[in-house]
C-alpha positions in Angstrom: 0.0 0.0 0.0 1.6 3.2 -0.7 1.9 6.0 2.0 -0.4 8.6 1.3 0.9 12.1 2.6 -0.9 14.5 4.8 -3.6 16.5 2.8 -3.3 20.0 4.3 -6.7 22.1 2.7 -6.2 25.2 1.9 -8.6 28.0 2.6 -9.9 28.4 -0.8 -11.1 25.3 -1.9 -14.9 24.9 -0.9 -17.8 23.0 -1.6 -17.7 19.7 -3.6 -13.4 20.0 -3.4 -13.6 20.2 0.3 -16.1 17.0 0.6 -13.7 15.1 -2.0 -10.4 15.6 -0.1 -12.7 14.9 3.3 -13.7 11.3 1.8 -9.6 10.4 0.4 -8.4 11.2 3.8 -11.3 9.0 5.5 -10.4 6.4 3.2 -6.8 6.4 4.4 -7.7 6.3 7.8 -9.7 3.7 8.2 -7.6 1.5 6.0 -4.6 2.1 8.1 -6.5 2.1 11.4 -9.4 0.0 11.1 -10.5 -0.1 14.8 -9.9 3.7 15.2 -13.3 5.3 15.1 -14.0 7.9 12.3 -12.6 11.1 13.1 -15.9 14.0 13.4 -13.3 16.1 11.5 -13.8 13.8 8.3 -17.6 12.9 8.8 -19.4 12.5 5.2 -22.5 10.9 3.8 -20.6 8.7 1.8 -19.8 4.7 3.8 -16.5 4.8 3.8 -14.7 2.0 2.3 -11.6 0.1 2.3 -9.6 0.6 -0.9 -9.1 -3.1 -3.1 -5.6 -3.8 -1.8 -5.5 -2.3 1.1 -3.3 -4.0 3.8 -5.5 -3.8 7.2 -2.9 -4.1 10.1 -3.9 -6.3 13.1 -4.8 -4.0 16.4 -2.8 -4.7 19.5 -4.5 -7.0 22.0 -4.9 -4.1 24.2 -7.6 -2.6 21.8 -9.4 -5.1 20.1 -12.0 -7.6 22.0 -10.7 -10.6 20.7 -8.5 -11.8 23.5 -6.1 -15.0 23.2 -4.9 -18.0 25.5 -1.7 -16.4 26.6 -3.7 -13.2 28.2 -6.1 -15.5 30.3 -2.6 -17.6 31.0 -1.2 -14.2 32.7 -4.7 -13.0 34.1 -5.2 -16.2 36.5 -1.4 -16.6 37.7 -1.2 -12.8 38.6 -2.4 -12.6 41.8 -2.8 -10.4 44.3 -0.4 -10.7 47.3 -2.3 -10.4 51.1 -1.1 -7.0 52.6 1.6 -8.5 54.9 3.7 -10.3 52.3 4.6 -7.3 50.6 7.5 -6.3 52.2 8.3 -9.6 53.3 11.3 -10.1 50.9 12.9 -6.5 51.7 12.0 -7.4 55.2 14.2 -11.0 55.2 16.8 -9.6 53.0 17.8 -6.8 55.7 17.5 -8.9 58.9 20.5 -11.6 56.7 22.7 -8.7 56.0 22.4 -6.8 59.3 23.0 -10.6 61.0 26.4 -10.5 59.5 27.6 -7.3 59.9 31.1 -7.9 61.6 30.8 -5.0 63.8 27.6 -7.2 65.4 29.0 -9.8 65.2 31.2 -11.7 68.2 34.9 -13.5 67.8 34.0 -17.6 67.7 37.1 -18.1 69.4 37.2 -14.7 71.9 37.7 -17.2 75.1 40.7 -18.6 73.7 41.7 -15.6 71.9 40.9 -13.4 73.8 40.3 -14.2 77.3 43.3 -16.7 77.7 42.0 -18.9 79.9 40.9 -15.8 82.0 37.0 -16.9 81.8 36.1 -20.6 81.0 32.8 -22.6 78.9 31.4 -23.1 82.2 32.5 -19.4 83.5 30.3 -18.1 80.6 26.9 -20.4 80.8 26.3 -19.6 84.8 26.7 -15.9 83.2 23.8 -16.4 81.0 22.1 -18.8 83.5 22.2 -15.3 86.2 21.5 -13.2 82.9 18.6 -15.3 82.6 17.2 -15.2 86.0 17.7 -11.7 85.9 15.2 -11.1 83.0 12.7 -13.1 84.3 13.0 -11.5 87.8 12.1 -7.8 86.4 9.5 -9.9 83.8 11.6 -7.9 80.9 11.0 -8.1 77.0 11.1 -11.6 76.4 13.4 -11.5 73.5 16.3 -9.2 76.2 17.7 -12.3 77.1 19.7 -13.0 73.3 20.9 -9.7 72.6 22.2 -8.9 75.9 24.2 -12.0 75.5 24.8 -10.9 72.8 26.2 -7.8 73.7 28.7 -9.7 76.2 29.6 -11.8 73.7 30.8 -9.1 71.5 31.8 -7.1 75.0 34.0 -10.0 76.0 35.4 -10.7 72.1 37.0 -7.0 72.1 38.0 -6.8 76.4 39.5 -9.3 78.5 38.4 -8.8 82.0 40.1 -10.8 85.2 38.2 -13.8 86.7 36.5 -11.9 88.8 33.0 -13.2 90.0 31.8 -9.9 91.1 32.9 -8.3 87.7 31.4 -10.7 85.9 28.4 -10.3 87.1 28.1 -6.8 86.9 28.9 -7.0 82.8 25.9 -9.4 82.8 23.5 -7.1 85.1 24.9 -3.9 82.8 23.7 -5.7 79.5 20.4 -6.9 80.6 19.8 -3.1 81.9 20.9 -1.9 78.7 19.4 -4.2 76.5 16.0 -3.6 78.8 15.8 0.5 77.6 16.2 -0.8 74.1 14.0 -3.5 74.0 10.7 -1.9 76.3 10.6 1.5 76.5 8.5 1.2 80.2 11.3 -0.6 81.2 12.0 2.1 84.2 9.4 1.7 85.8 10.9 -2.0 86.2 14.1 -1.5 86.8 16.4 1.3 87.4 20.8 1.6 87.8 19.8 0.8 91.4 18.4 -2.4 91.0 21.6 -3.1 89.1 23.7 -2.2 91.8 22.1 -3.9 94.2 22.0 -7.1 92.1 25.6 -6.8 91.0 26.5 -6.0 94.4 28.3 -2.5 93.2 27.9 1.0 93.8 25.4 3.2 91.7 28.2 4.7 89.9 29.9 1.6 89.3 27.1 0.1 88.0 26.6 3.7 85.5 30.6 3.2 84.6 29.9 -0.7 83.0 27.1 0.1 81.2 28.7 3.1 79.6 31.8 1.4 79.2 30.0 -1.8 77.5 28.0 0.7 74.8 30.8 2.0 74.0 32.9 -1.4 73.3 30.2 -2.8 71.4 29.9 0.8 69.4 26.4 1.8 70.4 25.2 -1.0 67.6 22.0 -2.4 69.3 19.9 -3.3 66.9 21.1 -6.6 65.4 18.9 -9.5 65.3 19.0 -12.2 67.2 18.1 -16.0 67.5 14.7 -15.0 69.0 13.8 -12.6 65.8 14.6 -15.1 63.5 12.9 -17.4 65.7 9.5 -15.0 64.5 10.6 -14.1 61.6 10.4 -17.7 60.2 7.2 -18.4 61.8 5.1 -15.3 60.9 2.8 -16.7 58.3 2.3 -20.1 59.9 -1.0 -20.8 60.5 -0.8 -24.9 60.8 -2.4 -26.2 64.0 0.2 -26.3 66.6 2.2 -23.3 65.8 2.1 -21.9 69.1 3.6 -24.7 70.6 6.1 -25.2 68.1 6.8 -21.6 68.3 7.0 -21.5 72.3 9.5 -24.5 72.2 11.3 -23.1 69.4 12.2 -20.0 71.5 13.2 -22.4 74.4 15.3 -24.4 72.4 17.4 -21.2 71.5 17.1 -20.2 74.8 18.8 -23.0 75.8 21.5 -22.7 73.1 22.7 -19.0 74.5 24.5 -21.3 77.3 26.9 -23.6 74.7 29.7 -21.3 73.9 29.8 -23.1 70.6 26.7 -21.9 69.4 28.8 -18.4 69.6 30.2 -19.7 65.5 26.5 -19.7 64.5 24.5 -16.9 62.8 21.2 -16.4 64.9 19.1 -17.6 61.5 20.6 -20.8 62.4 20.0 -21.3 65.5 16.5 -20.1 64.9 15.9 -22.4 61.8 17.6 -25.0 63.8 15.3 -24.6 67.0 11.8 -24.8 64.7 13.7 -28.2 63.3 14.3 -29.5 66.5 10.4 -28.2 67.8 8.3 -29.5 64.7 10.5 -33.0 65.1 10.0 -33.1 68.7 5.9 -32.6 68.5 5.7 -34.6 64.9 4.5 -31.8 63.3 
């Protein structure tokens, strides 16, 4: 089909001229684009008809009615995500990266390294044993437990300290305290520096100088996660029968492994998938 130029009218022409160019240019139009409607600019009383010839190209699918296999294909596996799953990917893929940040995360081998013999395996699981007792004493946040282990982990893996049980115990009171304000913002009106002091059997002052000098060790990074938010994270969308229990002994489980110093090598998604394992196997789910 050959490509008919723009017909520009001049002013002059009138009357029969005018309707003649009108119909050639309807003509064009609605060979070229038969599923355009007629343009009012080009409106006759003559049908128009497609030239002998003419090539009529195919509309898109968009346009026309007559829909294929592959669009009904596309229509029914499209579909529409539940609110909470739409960030869960961005969601996942910060809590792996932030997990191994090496600023957050503690020396495997800091008691060896480290320590020098200064604090033993044992040494370290009656800490989080009183760390533990601790928490539930002043009925803090229930995931407080694994990051302030955490944070003597990381406390311990940059300072060695002497074997002193008093000293010890006031690193572990400090990082519950700490991690308490982070994790529960009514934690105050829980606990205060003088609780800690009197647990840790210190002064108030003491007890201020620990914490301050544990933040800063650690570089004020409190926000990694831990064994306990992977331990939700993997089970938000479960909705099997049971998941409460599985997820109540799943939390146990990686409660339990905060006390083996060898669990220290482990990223927290480990543990956590690890614990859910161990829970679902446990209670045959």
């Amino acid at each position: 089909m050959c490509t008919v130029p723009p017909i520009v009218l001049p002013c002059c022409l009138a009357g029969g001229d005018v309707m003649k160019k009108k119909t050639m240019a309807t003509h064009v139009e609605v060979a070229v684009f038969p599923h355009v409607p007629n343009n009012p600019m080009y409106a006759s009383n003559t049908s128009p008809r497609t030239p002998a010839g003419a090539v009529v190209l195919a509309a898109p699918l968009s346009y026309g009615d007559d829909a294929t296999d592959d669009v009904d294909v596309v229509a029914t596996n499209t579909k529409q995500q539940p609110p909470q799953y739409d960030y869960d990917a961005d969601i996942d893929a910060t809590l792996r990266t932030m997990e191994k940040e090496t600023i957050e995360r503690p020396s495997p081998d800091y008691l060896s390294d480290r320590q020098a013999g200064e604090m033993l395996m044992m040494d370290r699981a009656d800490l989080v044993e009183k760390m533990h007792r601790f928490c539930t004493s002043y009925d803090l946040a229930p995931g407080a437990l694994h990051r302030a282990v955490s944070f003597v982990d990381r406390f311990l893996s940059a300072k060695k300290i002497n074997r002193d049980e008093r000293q010890i115990r006031l690193l572990g009171a400090a990082a519950v305290f700490a991690v308490a304000k982070y994790e529960d913002r009514n934690t105050m009106q829980k606990i205060n520096v003088d609780g800690v002091a009197m647990y840790a059997g210190c002064t108030r002052s003491e007890a201020v100088d620990q914490e301050r000098e544990l933040l800063a060790t650690i570089g004020f990074c409190l926000s990694a996660p831990t064994a306990y938010t992977f331990v939700d994270h993997f089970m938000r969308h479960s909705q099997e029968e049971g998941t409460a229990t599985v997820r109540s002994l799943a939390h146990h489980l990686a409660n339990m492994a905060l006390q083996d110093y060898r669990c220290v090598a482990f990223l927290p998604s480990v543990v956590a998938a690890s614990a859910i394992l161990l829970a679902r196997m446990v209670l045959n789910c």
